[in-house]
Backbone as JSON Lines, residues from 0, in Angstrom:
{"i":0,"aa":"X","n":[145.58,-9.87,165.95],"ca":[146.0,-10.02,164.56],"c":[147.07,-11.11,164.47]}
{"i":1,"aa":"X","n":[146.94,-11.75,163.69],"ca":[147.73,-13.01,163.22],"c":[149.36,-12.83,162.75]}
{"i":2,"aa":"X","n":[149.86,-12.83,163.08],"ca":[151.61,-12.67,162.93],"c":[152.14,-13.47,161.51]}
{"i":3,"aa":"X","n":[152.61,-12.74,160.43],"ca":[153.22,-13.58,159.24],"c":[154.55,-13.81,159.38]}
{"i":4,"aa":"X","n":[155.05,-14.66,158.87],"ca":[156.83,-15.3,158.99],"c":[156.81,-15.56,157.83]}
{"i":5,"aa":"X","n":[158.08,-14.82,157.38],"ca":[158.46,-15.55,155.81],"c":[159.29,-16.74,156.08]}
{"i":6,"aa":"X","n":[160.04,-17.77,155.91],"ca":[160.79,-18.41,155.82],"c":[161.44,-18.51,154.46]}
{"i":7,"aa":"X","n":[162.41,-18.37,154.67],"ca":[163.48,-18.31,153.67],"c":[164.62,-19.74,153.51]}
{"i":8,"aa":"X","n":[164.05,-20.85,153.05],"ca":[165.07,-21.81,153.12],"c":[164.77,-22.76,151.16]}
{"i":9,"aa":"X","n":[165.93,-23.28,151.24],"ca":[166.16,-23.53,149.98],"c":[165.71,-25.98,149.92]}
{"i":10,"aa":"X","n":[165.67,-26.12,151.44],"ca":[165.23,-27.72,151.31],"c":[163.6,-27.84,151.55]}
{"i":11,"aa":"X","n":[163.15,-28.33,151.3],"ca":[161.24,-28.53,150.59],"c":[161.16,-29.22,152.09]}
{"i":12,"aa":"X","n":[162.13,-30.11,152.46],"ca":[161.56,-31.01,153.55],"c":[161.79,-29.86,155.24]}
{"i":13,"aa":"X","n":[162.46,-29.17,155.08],"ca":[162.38,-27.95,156.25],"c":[161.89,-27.02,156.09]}
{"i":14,"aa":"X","n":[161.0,-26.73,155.01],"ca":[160.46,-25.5,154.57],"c":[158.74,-26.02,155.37]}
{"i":15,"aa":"X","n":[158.64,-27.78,154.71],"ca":[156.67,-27.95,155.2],"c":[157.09,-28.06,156.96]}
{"i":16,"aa":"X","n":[158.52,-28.67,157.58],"ca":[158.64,-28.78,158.88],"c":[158.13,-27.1,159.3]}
{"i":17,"aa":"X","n":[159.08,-26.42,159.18],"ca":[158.83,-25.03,159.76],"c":[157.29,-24.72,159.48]}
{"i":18,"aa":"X","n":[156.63,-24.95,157.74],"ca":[154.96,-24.58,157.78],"c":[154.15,-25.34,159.26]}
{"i":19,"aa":"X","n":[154.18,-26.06,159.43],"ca":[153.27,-27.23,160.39],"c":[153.75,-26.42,161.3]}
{"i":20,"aa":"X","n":[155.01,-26.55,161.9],"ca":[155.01,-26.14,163.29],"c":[154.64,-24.89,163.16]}
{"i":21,"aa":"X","n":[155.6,-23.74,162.62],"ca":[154.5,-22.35,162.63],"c":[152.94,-22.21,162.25]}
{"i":22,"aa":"X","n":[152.43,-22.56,161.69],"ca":[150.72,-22.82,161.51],"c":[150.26,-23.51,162.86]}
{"i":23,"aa":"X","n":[150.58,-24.69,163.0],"ca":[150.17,-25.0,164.17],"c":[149.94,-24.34,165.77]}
{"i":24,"aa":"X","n":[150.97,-23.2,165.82],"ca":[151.15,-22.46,166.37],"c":[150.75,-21.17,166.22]}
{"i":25,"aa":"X","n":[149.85,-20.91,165.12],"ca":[149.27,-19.46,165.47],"c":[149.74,-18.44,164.09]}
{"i":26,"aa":"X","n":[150.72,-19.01,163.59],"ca":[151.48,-18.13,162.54],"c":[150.77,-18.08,161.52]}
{"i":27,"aa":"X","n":[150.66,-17.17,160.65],"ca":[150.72,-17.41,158.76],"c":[151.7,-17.29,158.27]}
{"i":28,"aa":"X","n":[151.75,-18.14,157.6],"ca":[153.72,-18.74,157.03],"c":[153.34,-18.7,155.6]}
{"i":29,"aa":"X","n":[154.32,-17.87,155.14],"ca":[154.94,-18.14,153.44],"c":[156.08,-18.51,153.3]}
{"i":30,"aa":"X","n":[156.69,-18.69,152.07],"ca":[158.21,-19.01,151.95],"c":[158.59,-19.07,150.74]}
{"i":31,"aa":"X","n":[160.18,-18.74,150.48],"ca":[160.56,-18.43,149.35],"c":[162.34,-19.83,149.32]}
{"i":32,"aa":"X","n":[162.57,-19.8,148.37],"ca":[163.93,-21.03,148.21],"c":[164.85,-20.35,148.24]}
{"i":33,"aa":"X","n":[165.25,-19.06,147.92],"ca":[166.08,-18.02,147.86],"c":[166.2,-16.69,148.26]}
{"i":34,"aa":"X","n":[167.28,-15.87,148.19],"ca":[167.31,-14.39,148.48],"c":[166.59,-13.94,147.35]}
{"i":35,"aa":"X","n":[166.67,-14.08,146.42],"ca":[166.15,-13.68,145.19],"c":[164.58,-13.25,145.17]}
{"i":36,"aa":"X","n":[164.14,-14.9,145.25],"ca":[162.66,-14.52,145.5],"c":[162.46,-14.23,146.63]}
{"i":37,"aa":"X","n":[162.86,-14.32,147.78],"ca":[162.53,-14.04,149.0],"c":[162.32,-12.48,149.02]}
{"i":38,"aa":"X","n":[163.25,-11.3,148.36],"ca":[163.16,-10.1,148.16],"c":[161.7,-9.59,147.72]}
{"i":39,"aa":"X","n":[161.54,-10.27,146.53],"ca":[159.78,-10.24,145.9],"c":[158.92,-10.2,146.94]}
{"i":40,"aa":"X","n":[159.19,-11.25,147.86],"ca":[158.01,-11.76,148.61],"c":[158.03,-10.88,150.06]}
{"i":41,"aa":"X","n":[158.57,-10.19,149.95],"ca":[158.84,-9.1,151.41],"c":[158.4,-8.54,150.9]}
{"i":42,"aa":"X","n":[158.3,-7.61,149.55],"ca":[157.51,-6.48,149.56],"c":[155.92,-6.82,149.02]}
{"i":43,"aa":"X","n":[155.62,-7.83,148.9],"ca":[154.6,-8.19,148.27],"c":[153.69,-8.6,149.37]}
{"i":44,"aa":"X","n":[154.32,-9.38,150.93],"ca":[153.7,-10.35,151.65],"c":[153.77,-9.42,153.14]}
{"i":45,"aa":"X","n":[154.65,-8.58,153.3],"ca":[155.4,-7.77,154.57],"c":[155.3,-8.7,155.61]}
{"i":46,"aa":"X","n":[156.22,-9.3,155.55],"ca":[155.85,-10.28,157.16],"c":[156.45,-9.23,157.91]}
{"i":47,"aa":"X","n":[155.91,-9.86,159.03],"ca":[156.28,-9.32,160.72],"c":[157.84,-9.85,160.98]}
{"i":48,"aa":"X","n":[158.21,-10.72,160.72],"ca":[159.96,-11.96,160.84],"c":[160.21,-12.49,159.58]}
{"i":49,"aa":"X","n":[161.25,-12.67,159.88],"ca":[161.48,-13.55,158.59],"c":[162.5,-14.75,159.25]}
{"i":50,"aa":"X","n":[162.43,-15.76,159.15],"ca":[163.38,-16.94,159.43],"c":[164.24,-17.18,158.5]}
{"i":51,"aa":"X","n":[166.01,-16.86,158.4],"ca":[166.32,-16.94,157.14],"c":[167.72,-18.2,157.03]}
{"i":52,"aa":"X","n":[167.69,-18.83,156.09],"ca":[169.02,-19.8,156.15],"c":[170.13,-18.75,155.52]}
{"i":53,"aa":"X","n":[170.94,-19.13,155.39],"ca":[172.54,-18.66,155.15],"c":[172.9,-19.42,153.53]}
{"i":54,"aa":"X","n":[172.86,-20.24,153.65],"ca":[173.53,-21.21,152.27],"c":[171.99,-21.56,151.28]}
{"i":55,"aa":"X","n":[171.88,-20.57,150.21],"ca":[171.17,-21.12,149.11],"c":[171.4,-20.74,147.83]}
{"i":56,"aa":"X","n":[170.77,-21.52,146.89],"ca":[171.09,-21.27,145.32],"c":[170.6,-19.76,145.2]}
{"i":57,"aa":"X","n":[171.58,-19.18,143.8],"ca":[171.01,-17.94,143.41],"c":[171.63,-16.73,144.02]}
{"i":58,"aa":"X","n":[170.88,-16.84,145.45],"ca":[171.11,-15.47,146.38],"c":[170.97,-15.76,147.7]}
{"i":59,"aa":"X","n":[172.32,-15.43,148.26],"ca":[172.32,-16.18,149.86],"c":[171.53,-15.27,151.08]}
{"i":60,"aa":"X","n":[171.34,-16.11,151.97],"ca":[171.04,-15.27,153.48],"c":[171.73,-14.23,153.32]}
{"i":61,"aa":"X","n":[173.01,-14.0,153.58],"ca":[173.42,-13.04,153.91],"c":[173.35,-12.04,152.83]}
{"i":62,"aa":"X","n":[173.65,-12.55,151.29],"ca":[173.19,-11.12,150.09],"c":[172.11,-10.62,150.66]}
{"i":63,"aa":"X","n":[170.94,-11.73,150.95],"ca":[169.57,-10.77,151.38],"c":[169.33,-9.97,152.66]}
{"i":64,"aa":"X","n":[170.51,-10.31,153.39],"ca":[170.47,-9.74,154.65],"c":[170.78,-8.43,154.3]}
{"i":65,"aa":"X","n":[171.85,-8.31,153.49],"ca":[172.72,-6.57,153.01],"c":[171.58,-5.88,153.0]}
{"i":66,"aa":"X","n":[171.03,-6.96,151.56],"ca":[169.82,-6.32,150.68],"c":[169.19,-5.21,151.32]}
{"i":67,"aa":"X","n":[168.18,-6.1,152.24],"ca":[167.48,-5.7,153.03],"c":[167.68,-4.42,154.18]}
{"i":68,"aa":"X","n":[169.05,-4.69,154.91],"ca":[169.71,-3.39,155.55],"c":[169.6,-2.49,155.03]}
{"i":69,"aa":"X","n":[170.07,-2.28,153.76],"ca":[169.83,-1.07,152.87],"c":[168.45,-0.63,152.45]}
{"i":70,"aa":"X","n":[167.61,-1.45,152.9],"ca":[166.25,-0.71,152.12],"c":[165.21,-0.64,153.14]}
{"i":71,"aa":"X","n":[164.89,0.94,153.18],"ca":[164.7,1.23,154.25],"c":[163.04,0.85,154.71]}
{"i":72,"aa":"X","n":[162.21,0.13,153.64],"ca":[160.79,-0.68,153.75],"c":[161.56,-2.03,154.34]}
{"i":73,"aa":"X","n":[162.5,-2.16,154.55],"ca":[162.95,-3.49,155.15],"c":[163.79,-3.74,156.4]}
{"i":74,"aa":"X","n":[164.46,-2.8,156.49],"ca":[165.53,-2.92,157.33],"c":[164.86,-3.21,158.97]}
{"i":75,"aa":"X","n":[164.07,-2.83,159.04],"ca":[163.17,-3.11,160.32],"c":[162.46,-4.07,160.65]}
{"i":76,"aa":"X","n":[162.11,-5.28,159.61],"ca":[161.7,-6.39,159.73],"c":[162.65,-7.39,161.01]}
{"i":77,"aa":"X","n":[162.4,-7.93,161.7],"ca":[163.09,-8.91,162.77],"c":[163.38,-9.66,161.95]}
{"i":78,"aa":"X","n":[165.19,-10.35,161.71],"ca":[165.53,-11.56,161.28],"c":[165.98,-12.45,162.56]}
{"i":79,"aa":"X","n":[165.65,-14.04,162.04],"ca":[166.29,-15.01,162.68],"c":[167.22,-15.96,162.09]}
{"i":80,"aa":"X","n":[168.53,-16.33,162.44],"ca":[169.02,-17.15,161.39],"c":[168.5,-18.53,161.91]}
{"i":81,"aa":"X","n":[168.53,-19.23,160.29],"ca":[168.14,-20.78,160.82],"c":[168.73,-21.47,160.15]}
{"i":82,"aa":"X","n":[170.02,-21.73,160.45],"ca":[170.97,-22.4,159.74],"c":[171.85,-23.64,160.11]}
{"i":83,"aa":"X","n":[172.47,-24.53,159.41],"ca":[173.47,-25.7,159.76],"c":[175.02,-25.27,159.8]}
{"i":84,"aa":"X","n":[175.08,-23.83,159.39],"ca":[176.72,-22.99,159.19],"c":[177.18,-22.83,160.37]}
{"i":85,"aa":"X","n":[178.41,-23.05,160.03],"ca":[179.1,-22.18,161.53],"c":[179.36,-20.89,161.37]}
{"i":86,"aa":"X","n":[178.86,-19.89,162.5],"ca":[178.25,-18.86,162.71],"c":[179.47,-18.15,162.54]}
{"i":87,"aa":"X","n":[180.81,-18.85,162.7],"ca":[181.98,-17.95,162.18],"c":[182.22,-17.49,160.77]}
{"i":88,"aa":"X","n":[180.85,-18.26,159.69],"ca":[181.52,-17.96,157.95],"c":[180.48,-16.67,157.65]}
{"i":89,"aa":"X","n":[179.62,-16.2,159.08],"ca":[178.79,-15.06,158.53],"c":[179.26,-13.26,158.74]}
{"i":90,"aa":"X","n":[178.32,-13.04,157.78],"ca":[179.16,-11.62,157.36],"c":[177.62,-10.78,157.61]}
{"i":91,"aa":"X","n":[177.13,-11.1,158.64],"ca":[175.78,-10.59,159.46],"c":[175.5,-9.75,160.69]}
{"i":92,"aa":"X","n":[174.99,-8.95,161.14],"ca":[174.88,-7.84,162.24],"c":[174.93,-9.15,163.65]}
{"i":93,"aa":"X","n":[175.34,-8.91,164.29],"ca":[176.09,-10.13,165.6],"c":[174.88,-9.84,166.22]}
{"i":94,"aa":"X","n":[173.9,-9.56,166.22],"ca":[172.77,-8.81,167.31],"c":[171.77,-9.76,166.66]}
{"i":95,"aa":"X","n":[171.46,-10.27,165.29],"ca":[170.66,-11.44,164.8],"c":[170.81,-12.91,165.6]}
{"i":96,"aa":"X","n":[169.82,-13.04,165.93],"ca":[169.49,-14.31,166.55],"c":[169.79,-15.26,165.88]}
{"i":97,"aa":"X","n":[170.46,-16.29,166.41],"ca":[170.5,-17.91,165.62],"c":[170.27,-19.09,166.07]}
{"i":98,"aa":"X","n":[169.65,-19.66,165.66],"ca":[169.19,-20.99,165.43],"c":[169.66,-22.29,165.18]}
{"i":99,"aa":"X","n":[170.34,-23.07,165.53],"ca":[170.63,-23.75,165.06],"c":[170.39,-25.38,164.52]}
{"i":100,"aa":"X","n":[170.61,-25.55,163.18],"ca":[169.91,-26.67,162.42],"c":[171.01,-28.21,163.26]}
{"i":101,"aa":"X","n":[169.84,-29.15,163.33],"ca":[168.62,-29.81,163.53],"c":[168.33,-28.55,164.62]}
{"i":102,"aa":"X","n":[166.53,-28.27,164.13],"ca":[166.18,-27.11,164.8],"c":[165.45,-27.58,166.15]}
{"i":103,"aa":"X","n":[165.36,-26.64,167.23],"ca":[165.13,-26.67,168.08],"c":[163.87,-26.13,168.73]}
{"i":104,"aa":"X","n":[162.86,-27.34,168.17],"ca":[161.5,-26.29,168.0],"c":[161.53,-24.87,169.64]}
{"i":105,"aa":"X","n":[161.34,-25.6,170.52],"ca":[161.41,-25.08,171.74],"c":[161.99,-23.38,171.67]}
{"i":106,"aa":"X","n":[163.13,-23.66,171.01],"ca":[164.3,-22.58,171.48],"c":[164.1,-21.74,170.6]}
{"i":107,"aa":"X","n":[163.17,-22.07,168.68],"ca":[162.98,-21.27,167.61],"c":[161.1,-20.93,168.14]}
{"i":108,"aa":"X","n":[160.32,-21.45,168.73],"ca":[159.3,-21.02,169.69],"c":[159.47,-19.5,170.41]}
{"i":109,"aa":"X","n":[160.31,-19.61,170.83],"ca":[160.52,-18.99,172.36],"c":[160.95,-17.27,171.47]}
{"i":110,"aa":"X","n":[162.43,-17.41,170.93],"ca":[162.55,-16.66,170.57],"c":[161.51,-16.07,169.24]}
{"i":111,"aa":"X","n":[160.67,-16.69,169.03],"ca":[159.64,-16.26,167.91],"c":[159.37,-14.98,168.65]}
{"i":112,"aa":"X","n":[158.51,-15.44,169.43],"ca":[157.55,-14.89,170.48],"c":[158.42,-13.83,170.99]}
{"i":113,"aa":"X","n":[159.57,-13.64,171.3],"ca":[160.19,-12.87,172.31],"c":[160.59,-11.38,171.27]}
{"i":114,"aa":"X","n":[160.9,-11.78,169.99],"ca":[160.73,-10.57,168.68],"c":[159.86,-10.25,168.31]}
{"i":115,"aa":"X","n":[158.05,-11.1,168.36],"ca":[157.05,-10.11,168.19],"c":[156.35,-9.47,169.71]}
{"i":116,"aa":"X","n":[156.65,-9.93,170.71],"ca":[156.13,-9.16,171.07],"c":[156.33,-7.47,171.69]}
């Protein structure tokens, strides 16, 4: 069975990067610009991961991170952060994986794979 990833980022030009490389690789990829819609699209899409940035309009990584903790159709989803922040302005469970932007296909590969399987 085919593995879904939401991606959660708010720039158009890292949203088709992440589509290509995850598609290319085996994934089915959706994505949302915000926490906001990104919430919609978890219960609508259930991915397996979600790849999420930290800094966007509306509703941030981390609102949706709470969000999500609290609800218990969610809280079990695997997050990854994929962000350009320094990892000191987050208010996130220290046990979430991060990523860091310019991304590292290799290293956001590896750990894909290492949370689904």
């Amino acid at each position: 069975m085919d593995k879904k990833i939401l991606v959660v980022e708010d720039e158009t030009d890292i949203v088709e990067y992440m589509n290509d490389l995850l598609s290319d690789n085996g994934y089915i990829v959706d994505s949302a610009s915000n926490g906001k819609q990104a919430f919609g699209k978890i219960k609508e899409y259930n991915p397996d991961l979600i790849l999420l940035d930290i800094q966007m309009p509306e509703e941030t990584g981390v609102e949706l991170y709470r969000k999500m903790f609290r609800d218990k159709d969610m809280n079990t989803i695997p997050v990854i952060i994929v962000s350009g922040m320094s990892a000191a302005n987050w208010a996130i469970n220290s046990r979430v994986p991060v990523i860091d932007k310019p991304i590292d296909e290799a290293a956001l590969l590896n750990q894909i794979e290492n949370m689904l399987s």
